[in-house]
N, C-alpha and C positions, 0 to 999 in steps of 0.2 A: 756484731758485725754481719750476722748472718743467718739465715730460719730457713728451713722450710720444716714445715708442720703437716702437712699432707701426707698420708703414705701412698704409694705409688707403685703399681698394681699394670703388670700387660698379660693379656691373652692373648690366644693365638684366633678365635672367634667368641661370638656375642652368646651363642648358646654357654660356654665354658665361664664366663661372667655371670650370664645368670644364675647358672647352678652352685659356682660358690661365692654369691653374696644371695645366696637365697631370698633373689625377689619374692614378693608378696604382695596379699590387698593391704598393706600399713603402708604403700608406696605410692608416691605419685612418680608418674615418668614423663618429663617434659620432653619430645624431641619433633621429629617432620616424619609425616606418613611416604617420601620417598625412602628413609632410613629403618621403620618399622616392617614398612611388606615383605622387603627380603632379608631381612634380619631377627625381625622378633614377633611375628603376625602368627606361623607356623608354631612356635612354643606355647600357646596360647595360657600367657603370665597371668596371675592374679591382677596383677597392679590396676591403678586406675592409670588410664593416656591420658595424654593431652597432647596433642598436634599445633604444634606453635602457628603453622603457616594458616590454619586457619583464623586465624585472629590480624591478620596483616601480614603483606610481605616485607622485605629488608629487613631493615635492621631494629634494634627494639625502641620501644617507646613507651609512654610516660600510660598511655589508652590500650596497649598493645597488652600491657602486665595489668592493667589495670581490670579491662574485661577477665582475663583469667583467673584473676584474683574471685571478680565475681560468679564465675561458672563454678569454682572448686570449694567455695563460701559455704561452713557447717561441714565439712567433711576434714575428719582429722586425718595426719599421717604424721607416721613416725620418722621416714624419710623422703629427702629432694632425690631424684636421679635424672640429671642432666644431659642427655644424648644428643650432640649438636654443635654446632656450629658457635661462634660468636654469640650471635642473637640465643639461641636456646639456654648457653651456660650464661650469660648475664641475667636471664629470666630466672632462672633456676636458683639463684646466689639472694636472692630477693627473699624467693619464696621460703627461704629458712630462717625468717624474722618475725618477730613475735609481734604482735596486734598492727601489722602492717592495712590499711585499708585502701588510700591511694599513696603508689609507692612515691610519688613526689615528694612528700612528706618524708619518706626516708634519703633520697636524695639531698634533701635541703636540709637534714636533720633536725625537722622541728618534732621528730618521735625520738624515744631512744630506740639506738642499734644492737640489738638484744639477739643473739642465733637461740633458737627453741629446737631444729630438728636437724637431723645429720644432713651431709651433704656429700652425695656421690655423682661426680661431672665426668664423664665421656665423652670426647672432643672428636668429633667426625672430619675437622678441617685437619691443615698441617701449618697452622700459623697463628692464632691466638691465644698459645701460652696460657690460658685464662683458667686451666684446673689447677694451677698453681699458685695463683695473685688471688690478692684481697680487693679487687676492683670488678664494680662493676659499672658499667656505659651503658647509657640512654640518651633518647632523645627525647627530649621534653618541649614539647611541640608546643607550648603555652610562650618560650622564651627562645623559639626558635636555633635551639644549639642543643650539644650533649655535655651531657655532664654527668660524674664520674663521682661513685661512693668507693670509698675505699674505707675498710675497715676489716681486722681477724677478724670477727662474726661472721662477713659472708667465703671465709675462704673455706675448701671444700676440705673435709677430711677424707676423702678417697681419691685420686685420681687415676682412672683405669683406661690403657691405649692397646687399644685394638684397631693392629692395621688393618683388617678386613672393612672396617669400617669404610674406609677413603674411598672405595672400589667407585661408589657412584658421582664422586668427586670430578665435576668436567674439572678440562684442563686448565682453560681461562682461570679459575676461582682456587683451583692449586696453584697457582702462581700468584697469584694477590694474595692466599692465604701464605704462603711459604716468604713472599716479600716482606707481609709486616713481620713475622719470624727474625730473618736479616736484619729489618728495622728495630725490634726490639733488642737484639745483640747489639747491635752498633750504637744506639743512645744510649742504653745503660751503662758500657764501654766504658763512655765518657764521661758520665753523669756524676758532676761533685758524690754522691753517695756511692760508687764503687770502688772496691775493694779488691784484694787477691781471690777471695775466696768468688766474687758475682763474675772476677773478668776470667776465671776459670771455663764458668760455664757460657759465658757469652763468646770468648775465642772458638771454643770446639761449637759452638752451634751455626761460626761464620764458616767454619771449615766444613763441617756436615752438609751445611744447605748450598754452597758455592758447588761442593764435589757433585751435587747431585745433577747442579743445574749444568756446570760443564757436560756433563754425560747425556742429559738432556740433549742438548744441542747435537752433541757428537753424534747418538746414538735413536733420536726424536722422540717425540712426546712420551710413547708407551713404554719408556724407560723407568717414567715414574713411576708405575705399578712394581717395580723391582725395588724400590727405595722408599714404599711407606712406611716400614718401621724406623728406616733411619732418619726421613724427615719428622718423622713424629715425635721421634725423640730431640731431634733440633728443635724442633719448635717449642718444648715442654724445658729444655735447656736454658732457652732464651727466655721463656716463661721464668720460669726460677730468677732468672738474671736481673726480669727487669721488676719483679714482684719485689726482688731486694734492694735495687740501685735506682728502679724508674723508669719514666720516658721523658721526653723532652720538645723540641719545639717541631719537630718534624710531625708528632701528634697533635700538640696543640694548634697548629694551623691548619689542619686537615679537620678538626670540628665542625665549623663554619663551611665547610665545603659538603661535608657528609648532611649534617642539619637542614643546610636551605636546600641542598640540590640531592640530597638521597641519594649521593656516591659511596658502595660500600666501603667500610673501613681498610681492608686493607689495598686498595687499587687509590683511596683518595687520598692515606699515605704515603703512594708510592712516588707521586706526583711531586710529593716535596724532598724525596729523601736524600738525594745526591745531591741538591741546589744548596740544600742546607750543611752538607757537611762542606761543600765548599767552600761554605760562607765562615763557618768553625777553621775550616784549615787557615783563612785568610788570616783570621782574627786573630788568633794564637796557635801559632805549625808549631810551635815547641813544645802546647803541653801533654796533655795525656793521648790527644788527636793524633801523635807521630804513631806513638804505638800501634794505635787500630791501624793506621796509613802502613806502618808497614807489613803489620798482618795482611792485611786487604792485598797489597804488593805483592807477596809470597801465595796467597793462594790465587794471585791472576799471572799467576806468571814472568813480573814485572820484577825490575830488579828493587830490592829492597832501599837503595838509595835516593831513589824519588822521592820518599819519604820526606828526606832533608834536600832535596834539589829540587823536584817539581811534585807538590802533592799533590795538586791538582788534578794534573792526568791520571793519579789511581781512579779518579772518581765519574771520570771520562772513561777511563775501559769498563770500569763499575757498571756505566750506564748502557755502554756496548752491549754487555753482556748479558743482561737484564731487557734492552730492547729487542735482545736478538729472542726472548722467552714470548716477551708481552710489550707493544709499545705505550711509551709514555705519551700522553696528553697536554696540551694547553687547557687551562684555568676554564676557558671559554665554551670548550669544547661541552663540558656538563652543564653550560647554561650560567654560567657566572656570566653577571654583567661587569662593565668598571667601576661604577658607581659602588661596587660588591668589596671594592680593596679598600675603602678606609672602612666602610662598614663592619669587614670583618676583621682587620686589625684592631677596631675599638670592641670589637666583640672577644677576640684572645683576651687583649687584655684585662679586662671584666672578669671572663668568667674562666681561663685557662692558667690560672697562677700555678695551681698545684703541679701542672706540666712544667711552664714553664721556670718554676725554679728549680727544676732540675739540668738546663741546661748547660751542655759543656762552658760557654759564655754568655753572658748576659747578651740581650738581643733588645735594643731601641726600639721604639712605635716608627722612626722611619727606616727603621734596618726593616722591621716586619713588612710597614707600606712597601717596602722596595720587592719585598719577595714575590710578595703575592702580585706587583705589578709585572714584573719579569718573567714571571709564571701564568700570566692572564694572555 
């Protein structure tokens, strides 16, 4: 019913990590030279770096893992250590597979998915869950979409949160990072594969990340710096959540958006998140969707009968609340054309199954057509 296999590790700074997982030259370190200088540049580590950004910016890709692959090529190491963001711990989740050359090939599994080296992920963001899930996302620019290895083999056996970490985190990118957070509680919520045990951590991670952002608001932006540990802990909550239960259509249609228009992951899921549960509440308000509907209720303040009288509007104050952080976008706005909505509805459903059967409801090619036209 339920794993987590990772042990889970916080400090209070980056020095106090290195000293007891005693880094060394048997190490590769994957992360961004904004997070090395004032972090780990003064310790002067054994390890060998590697600085993600300089190989591409956004988010990863199929050339992006692929160069590194070749720069780090004859050089052995005993461990991955993943310091970063999204992009750095999917890179990093790769690099502990054995005779990998171009990782496409591990993607499309035409190698076996074999882990050769340990794996320690340090997550800089407060929203990608990802040092706890066996998935890793790319974009594979040959097939214009991302696509998603999931397998034990690349999940980490370490994962270590140090809020000092986030300090250089703008605000903008805390809020997209802390959105998908939310989004991964609320799809795996609903997701046929959850249970008592995933909707555990997926309720306290809607509570954690709502409390912060209410106080946000109340109290403005630099609130956030008082609530890294607790958002990081939401977000590693809802990581656990959806590593065991999933995600769903709110991901799978923001592929297609991320892939051709290079909108990061969690600002391109954010675009869909309310529309889509709307569209769940419509479909079926009675089934597991009441629950989250009335949790969601209770922590906006809202009387918990909407739930069964108008769900709808949790989803409207949802959106309030969230816009009042960061606003949402039209489809268009990132360069989507129209001619872009069947194309990337025949694109889900091609290459986004593994998402989408995790959906609260099944969702039609013209339910999807309809989304993405309403959202354009």
């Amino acid at each position: 019913m339920f794993t987590v296999k990772t042990t889970i590790s916080t400090f209070k700074t980056f020095a106090d990590f290195a000293k007891s997982f005693n880094l060394n030259e048997n190490d590769l370190v994957i992360t961004q030279t904004f997070i090395y200088e004032p972090f780990m540049k003064e310790l002067n580590l054994p390890c060998t770096f590697i600085m993600q950004e300089k190989y591409g910016a956004g988010e990863p890709s199929d050339e992006m893992m692929n160069n590194i692959l070749h720069d780090v090529k004859g050089k052995t190491f005993n461990r991955i250590i993943g310091i970063g963001g999204g992009t750095v711990i999917d890179i990093s989740k790769v690099f502990v597979l054995k005779d990998v050359e171009n990782v496409t090939d591990a993607f499309e599994r035409k190698i076996p998915i074999v882990k050769e080296k340990e794996l320690i992920i340090v997550p800089t963001t407060c929203g990608t869950g990802s040092e706890v899930t066996n998935i890793s996302i790319a974009e594979i620019k040959s097939k214009h979409t991302k696509m998603g290895l999931a397998d034990n083999a690349i999940l980490a056996d370490h994962a270590v949160l140090i809020p000092e970490l986030l300090k250089g985190l703008p605000f903008k990118f805390y809020v997209y990072s802390s959105i998908d957070a939310l989004i991964h509680a609320s799809e795996s919520f609903v997701s046929p594969k959850a249970d008592r045990y995933t909707q555990l951590f997926s309720k306290e991670a809607i509570h954690m990340i709502l409390d912060v952002y209410t106080k946000i608001i109340e109290k403005g932006e630099d609130y956030r710096f008082e609530a890294f540990e607790q958002m990081l802990v939401a977000s590693n909550f809802a990581g656990i959540a959806f590593g065991n239960a999933g995600c769903g259509a709110v991901h799978a249609l923001s592929y297609p958006l991320g892939g051709n228009y290079h909108v990061p992951h969690g600002e391109a899921n954010y675009q869909f998140f309310t529309h889509i549960f709307k569209l769940y509440t419509q479909k079926n308000p009675d089934g597991m969707i009441k629950n989250l509907n009335k949790i969601y209720a209770k922590e906006l303040g809202l009387d918990e009968n909407l739930a069964d009288s108008n769900p709808e509007a949790i989803y409207g104050k949802l959106a309030e609340l969230l816009n009042n952080l960061i606003k949402v976008n039209r489809l268009s706005f990132y360069g989507m054309k129209e001619e872009d909505i069947a194309l990337f509805t025949d694109n889900v459903l091609q290459t986004q199954q593994r998402l989408l059967n995790n959906n609260y409801v099944p969702l039609s090619k013209e339910e999807i057509f309809e989304i993405y036209k309403q959202l354009y």
